[in-house]
N, C-alpha and C positions, 0 to 999 in steps of 0.2 A: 220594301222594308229591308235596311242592311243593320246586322247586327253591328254590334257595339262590344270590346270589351277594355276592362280597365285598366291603365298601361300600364303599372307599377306591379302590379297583382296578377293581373292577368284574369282575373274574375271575370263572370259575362254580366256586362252594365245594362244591357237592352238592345232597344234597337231605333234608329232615323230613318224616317220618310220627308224627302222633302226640305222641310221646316221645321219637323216634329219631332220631336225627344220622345222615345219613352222608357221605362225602366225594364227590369227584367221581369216583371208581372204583366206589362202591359199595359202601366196606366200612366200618361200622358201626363208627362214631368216639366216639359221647357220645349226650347228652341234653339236652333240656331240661326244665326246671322255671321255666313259665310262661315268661316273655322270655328269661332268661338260657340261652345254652348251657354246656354241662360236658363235659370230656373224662369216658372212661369210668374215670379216677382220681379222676374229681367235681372236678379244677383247672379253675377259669373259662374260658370260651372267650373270650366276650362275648356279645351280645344279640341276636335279633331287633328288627331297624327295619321298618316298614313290610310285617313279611310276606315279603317273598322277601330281603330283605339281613339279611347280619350282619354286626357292625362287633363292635370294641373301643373303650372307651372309657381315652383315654392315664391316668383318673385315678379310674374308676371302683373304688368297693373294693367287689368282689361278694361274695358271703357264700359258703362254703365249699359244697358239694356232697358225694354221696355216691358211694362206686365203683359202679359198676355191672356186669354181667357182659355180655361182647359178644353181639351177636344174631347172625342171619345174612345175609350179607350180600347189595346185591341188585343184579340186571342192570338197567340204564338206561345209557341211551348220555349223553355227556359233553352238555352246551349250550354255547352260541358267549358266548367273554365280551361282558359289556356297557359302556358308557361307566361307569367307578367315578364316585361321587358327587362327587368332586373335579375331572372333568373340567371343561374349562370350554367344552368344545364340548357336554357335556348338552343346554345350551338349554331346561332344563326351567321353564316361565313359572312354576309350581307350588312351585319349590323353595324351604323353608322353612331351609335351610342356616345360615342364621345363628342361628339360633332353637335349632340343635342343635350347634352349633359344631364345624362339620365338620373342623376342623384338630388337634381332639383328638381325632380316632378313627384306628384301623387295624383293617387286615384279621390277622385271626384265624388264627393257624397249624392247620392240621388235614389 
């Protein structure tokens, strides 16, 4: 299980196994298919960034997905949210922010 959190906010989304989406409760939301995530009606979530974030992208046209049936859902306690990628107290000397043009992205309903 690798956590998940929400790239604009910084809020903790859940966590991916695998294929497996889940939320921050633990109950088995979507998928992914390679970067993009998918609710389990296969409608776009948005992507993985970097591994542990997901963001939307405000102009992205993802390609459609497929439903999927829910799995079971699993215990994991909640994680503390993080500074979202827009903060501006980040501090992070590393961040490539403009290169991804952080003002067209949001956080992902799930």
């Amino acid at each position: 299980m690798s956590p998940l959190w929400k790239y604009r906010s910084g809020r903790f989304a859940g966590w991916h196994s695998d294929d497996a989406l889940y939320n921050a409760d633990g109950l088995h939301v979507g998928y992914l298919a390679g970067h993009i995530a998918y609710d389990l009606a296969g409608r776009a979530l948005g992507e993985l960034i970097e591994a542990d974030w997901i963001g939307s992208r405000s102009q992205a046209n993802y390609p459609p997905g497929e439903s999927q049936p829910r799995r079971e859902s699993v215990a994991h306690a909640r994680l503390a949210d993080r500074p979202g990628r827009d903060d501006p107290k980040r501090g992070d000397a590393n961040r490539d922010d403009a290169d991804r043009g952080d003002t067209a992205w949001s956080d992902p309903e799930f």
